[in-house]
C-alpha positions in Angstrom: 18.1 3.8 -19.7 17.1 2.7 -16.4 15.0 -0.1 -16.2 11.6 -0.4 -14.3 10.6 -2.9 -12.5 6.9 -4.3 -12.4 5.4 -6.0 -9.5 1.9 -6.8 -8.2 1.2 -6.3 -4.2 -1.1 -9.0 -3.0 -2.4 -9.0 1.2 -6.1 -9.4 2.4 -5.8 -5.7 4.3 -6.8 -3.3 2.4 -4.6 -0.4 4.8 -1.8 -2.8 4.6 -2.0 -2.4 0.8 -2.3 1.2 1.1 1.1 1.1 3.1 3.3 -0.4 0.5 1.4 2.1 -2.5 2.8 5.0 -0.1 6.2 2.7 0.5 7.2 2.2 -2.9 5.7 6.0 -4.4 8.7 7.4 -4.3 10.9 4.6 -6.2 11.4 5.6 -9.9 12.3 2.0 -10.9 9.6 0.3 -9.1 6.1 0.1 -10.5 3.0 -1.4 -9.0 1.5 -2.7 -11.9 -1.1 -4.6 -10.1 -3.4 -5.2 -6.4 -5.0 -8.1 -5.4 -6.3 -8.6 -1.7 -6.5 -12.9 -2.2 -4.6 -16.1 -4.2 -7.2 -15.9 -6.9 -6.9 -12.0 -7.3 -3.3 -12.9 -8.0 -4.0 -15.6 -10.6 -6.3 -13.3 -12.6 -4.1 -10.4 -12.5 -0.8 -12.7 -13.9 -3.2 -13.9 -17.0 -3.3 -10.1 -18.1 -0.5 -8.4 -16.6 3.1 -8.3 -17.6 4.6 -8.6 -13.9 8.5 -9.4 -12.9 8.3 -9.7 -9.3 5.0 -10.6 -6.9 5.1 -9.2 -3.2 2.6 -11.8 -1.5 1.4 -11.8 1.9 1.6 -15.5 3.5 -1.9 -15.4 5.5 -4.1 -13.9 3.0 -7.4 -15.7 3.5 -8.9 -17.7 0.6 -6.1 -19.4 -1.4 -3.3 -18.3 1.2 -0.1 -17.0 0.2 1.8 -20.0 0.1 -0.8 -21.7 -2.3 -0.8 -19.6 -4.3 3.2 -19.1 -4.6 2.6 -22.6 -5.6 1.0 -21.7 -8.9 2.8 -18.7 -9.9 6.1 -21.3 -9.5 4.4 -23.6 -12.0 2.7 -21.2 -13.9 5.2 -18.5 -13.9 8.4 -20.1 -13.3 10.2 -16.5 -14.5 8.6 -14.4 -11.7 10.2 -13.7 -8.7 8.4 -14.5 -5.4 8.6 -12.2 -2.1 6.5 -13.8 0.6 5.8 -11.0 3.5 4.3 -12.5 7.2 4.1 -11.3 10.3 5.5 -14.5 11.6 8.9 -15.9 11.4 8.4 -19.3 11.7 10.2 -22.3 10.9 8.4 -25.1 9.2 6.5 -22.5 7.0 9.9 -20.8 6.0 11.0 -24.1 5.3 7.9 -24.7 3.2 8.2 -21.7 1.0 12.3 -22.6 0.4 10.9 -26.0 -1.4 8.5 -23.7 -3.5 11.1 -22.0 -4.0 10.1 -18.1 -3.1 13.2 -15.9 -3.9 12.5 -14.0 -0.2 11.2 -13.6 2.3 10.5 -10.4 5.3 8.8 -9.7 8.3 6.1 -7.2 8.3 7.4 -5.5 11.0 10.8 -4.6 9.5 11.4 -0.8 8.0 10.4 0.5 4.5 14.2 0.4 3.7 14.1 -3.6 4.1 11.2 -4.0 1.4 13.0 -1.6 -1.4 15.9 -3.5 -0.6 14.8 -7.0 -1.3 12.7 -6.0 -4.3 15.8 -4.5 -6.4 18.1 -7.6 -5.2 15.1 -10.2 -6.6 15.4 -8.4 -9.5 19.0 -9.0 -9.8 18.6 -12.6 -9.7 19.4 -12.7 -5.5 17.5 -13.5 -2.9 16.4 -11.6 0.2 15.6 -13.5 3.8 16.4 -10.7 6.7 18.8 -12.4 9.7 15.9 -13.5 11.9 14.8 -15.7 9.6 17.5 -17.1 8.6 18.6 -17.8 12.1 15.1 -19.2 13.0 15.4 -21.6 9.5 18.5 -22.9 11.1 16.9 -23.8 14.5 13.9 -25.4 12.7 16.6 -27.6 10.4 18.7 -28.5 13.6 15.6 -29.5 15.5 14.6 -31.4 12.8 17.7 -33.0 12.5 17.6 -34.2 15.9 14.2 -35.4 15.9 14.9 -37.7 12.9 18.5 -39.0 14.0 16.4 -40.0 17.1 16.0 -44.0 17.1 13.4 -45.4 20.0 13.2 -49.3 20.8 9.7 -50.2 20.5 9.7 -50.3 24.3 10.9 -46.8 24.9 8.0 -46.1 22.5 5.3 -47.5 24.3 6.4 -46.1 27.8 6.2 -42.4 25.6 3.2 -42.9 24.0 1.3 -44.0 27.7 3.8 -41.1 29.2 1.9 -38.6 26.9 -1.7 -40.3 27.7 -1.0 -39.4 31.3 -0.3 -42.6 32.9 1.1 -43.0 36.2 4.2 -45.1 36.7 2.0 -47.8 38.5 -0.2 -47.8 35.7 2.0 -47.6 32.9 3.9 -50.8 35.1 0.7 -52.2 35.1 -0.2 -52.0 31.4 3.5 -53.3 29.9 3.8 -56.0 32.8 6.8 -54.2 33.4 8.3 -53.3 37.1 8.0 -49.7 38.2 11.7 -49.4 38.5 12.2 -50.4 35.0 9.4 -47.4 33.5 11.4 -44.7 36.0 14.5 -46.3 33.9 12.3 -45.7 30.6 11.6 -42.3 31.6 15.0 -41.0 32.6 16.4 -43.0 29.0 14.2 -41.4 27.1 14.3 -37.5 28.5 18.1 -37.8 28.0 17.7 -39.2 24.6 15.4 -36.6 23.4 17.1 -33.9 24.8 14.0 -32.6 26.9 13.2 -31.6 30.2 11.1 -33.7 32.4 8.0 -35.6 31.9 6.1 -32.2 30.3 9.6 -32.3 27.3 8.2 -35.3 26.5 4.9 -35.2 26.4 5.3 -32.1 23.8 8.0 -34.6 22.0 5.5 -37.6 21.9 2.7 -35.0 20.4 4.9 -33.5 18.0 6.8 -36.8 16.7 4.8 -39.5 17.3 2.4 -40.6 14.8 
């Protein structure tokens, strides 16, 4: 006897919700048991459902997606999380891995992809389509980088007046330092961060910097 699996389908559009109704019709092991269109509608559907695997979208208004994969982890520990976005980006991929969801898909990939990942979440795998995985590994290598990167306290200053928009003259000027040695700051520190030119670190100093 074939076994049917029950999952609740959770996004903040209703015609989005009416997609994956008319997606997942035709499957004769799959069963929506369950709608909710926010985090909370998700939480009160779990109390009084009996649900294997939740398809959540990540930017649902309210108590967002990832919030509220949060709770079903800690309150649910045996359901399986699959987190739909229409973004594949890499610090909130790596947020949901720490969770941990089970997998993750874009929005814009095919009905087949969805199908897919649901029956392999039920297996006990998990599901993350090749773009994301690829992106996850640029995000962790940039990351890498960022914190192998060691700055002397002077390189730090010339960054941090580099990114308020100072002038060499001025930035001479403020560390009682000769012009030749900030342009000597400058070039150090654009090949130590691995950027280009003065806007590379300006975006670095924004990003890093505390």
């Amino acid at each position: 006897m074939n076994r049917t699996i029950k999952i609740l389908i959770a996004d903040d559009h209703r015609i989005f919700l009416d997609g994956l109704r008319a997606i997942l019709k035709n499957e004769k092991s799959i069963c929506i048991e369950a709608e909710a269109t926010s985090g909370e509608e998700v939480m009160e559907q779990l109390r009084h459902k009996d649900i294997d695997i939740v398809v959540l979208d990540v930017e649902m208004g309210g108590k967002n997606g990832i919030d509220t994969a949060v709770e079903i982890r800690i309150n649910y520990p045996h359901i399986r999380i699959l987190m739909l976005t229409m973004h594949g980006d890499g610090g909130r991929i790596d947020k949901l891995l720490t969770i941990p969801v089970d997998g993750y898909i874009l929005k814009n990939k095919g009905a087949d992809q969805l199908v897919e990942a649901i029956y392999k979440l039920d297996s006990g795998r998990t599901h993350f389509n090749p773009e994301i995985t690829e992106e996850l590994i640029r995000y962790r290598r940039n990351q890498k980088k960022h914190e192998e990167v060691k700055l002397t306290q002077r390189e730090e200053e010339v960054l941090r007046l580099i990114a308020q928009e100072y002038t060499t003259p001025q930035i001479s000027e403020a560390l009682f330092i000769a012009q030749s040695t900030v342009e000597t700051h400058r070039r150090n520190l654009i090949g130590k961060l691995g950027v280009k030119g003065t806007l590379g670190l300006v975006r670095w100093a924004v990003e890093n910097l505390k």
